[in-house]
C-alpha positions in Angstrom: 146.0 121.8 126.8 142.5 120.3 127.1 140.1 122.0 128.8 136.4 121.6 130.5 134.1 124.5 131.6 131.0 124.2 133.0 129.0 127.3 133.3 126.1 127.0 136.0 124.4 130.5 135.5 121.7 127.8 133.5 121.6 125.9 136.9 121.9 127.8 139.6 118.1 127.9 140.7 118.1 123.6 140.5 119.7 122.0 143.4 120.2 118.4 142.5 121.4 119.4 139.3 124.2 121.5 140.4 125.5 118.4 142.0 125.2 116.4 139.4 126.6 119.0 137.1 129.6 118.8 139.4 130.5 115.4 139.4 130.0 115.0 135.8 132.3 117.4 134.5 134.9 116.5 137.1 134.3 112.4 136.1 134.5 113.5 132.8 137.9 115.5 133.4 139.2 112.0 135.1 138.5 109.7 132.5 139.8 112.0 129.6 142.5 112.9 131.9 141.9 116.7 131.1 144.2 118.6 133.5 142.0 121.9 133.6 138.3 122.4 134.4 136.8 125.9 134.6 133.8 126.0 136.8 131.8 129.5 136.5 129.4 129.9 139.4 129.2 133.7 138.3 129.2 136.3 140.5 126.0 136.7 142.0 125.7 136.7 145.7 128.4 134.4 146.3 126.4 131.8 147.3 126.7 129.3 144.2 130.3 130.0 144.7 130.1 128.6 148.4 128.5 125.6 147.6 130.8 125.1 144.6 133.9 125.2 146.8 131.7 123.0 149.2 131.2 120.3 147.3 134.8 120.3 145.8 135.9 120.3 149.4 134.2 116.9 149.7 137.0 113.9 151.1 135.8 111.7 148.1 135.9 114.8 145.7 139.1 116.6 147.1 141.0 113.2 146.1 140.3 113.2 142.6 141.9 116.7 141.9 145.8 118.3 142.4 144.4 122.0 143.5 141.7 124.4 143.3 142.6 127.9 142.4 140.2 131.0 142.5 140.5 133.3 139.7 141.9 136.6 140.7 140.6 138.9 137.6 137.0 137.2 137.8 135.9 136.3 141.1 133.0 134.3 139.5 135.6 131.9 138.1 137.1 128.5 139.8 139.8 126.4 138.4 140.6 122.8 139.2 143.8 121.4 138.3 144.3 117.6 138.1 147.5 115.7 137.2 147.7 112.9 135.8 
């Protein structure tokens, strides 16, 4: 199964580019029609984790993707699921 992970512990400190870190990977996951993308906020505060789930919770986001699921062993770990 193809996978994409984007790790933002580079990131986290840049705002714009969290965003457009975000809709890259998930465009990307679309037009490769990759079912799986692994987005690792880290654990931190929480906070990058927030906005994370924030922007995914977008309308024009949300459509793109099947379901979000939060990792259970590694609370700094988000998966989104998209079928094709």
């Amino acid at each position: 199964m193809a996978k994409l992970a984007l790790d933002l512990h580079d990131i986290f400190n840049k705002g714009t580019s969290i965003d457009a870190e975000l809709n890259r990977v998930i465009d990307e996951a679309v037009r490769k029609k990759i079912t799986l993308v692994e987005i690792i906020p880290g654990k931190g505060s929480g906070q990058l984790k927030k906005r994370v789930l924030r922007f995914l919770n977008q309308p024009e986001i949300k459509k793109l993707y099947h379901r979000l699921e939060k990792d259970d062993k590694n609370f700094g770990r988000i998966f989104v699921h998209f079928r094709f």
